[in-house]
C-alpha positions, 0 to 999 in steps of 0.5 A: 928793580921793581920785582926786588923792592916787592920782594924786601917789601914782602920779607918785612912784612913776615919778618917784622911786620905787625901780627895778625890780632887774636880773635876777641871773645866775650865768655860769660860764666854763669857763677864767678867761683863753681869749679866746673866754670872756672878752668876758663880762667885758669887757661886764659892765665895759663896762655892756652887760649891764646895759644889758640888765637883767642883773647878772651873777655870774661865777664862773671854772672850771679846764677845760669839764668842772668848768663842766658839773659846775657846771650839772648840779648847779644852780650856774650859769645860763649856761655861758661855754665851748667847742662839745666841751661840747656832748657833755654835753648829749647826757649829760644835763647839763640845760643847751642851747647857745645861741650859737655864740660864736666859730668857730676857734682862733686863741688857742690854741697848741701851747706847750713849754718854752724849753729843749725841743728839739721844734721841729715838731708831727711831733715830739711823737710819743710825748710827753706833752701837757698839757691842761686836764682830761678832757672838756675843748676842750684834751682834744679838740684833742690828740686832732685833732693826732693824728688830723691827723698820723695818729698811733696811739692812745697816740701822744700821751699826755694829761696834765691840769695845768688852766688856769692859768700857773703850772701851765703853767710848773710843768709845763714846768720839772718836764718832767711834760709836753713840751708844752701846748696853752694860750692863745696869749697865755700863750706870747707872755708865756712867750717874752719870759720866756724859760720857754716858746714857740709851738710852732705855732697851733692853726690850723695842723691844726684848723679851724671847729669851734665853738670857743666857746659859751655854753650856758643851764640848761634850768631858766632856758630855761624859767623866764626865757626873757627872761633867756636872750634878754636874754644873748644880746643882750648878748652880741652887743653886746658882740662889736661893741663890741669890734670897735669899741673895741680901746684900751677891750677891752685894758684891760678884759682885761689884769686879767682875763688877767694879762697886760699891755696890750702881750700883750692887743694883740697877742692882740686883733689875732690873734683879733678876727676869730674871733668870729661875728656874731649867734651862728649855730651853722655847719653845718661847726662841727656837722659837726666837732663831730659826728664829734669826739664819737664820736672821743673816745668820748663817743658811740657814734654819730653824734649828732642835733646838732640836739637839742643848741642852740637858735637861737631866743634869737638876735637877728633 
């Protein structure tokens, strides 16, 4: 009788009884629009994250610098941002790169206001450019154009105005700097408004250099390394859905971004192909990283990269 009463007991725990409760992340972005970053979004809508028993807080900062900030101090579990973070691992900021996520910067551009006279990267010489904040891919990048047009230093001065559109425009139309480098599809918006312009891509003087990232906390690495994996696959079908499902990825960015379905579309075509495929750090994205580090004097030397990720999460 007894053995009986287990048994019903059992089955209606199987059958009826509560699920076990996903496992909560907290996921930092490091910008709340830039394409490379917000697949986390479009998966987290999609269902796949949960699909892979994860429930996901995702919590948007303005610049790399503010999300490193936020995993030293125990904030955030996962890190949504770009390669340049890596330096801060080197630092001391308790946290590893655990997917190389994109590779090259096609949503990025050199913007200016619609009324500059600039009309070449040669003619930013002894101008002001906005970035995001110090530390940050966008800070990086302005030091690659000077470097790639064998500027001086002081050559381009560096202003940090944060990620948002408004602060961009705000920017422009105060003159506080002559250009920007921003999100492509923020500049493609601005021409049709007629309050700024491409410049020029990114592309044009940077190449693979990791341009994303995501990185988990050494506390979660340690403590649910299943989570960490589970992160990573769902990552990584997210990505194929994408590449699956342009019509459903733009309506799921648009609200993100701000910005209409007819600029997501266009975007969506100019970057799909930046994204890697199963999260592979690239040794030439390494080896670009490494020299940048010690360009942008967040290393006195050449940095072991090896201590700075891990392969080991990526799906085999």
């Amino acid at each position: 009788m007894r053995t009986g009463t287990a048994l019903i007991c059992l089955l209606g725990v199987a059958l009826g009884g509560p699920a076990l409760a996903d496992t909560m992340l907290t996921v930092g972005k490091a910008a709340p629009n830039a394409d490379p970053i917000i697949p986390v979004n479009v998966g987290y809508k999609a269902g796949i994250f949960k699909k892979h028993g994860l429930d996901l807080k995702i919590v948007d900062f303005l610049g790399g610098s503010k999300m490193d900030q936020a995993m030293a101090a125990g904030a955030i579990d996962i890190g949504d941002g770009a390669g340049t973070e890596m330096a801060f691992v080197a630092k001391g900021v308790p946290m590893l790169a655990i997917c190389e996520s994109t590779s090259t910067f096609p949503f990025l551009s050199v913007g200016v206001g619609a009324d500059s006279p600039l009309k070449t990267l040669a003619d930013l010489k002894g101008k002001k450019m906005g970035i995001s904040s110090t530390g940050s891919l966008t800070d990086w990048l302005a030091h690659e154009l000077a470097r790639h047009e064998g500027w001086a230093p002081g050559d381009l001065t560096e202003v940090a105005i944060g990620n948002g559109a408004a602060g961009d425009i705000a920017a422009f139309r105060t003159h506080q700097v002559d250009a920007d480098i921003g999100t492509t599809s923020l500049f493609v918006e601005m021409e049709a408004e007629k309050t700024g312009r491409v410049l020029a891509p990114v592309t044009d003087f940077e190449g693979p250099a990791a341009s994303g990232a995501l990185f988990a906390s050494t506390h979660l690495i340690d403590t649910n390394p299943d989570a960490v994996r589970a992160f990573v696959a769902a990552w990584v079908e997210t990505i194929d859905y994408m590449r699956a499902h342009k019509a459903e990825t733009v309506k799921y960015e648009s609200p993100v971004t701000g910005f209409p379905e007819s600029v997501m579309s266009r975007e969506y075509d100019m970057t799909i192909g930046m994204f890697t495929k199963h999260c592979e750090f690239d040794p030439q994205s390494l080896a670009t990283l490494q020299r940048a580090f010690v360009d942008m004097k967040l290393a006195t030397g050449p940095i072991d990269m090896s201590k700075l990720y891990t392969d080991k999460f990526i799906p085999k």
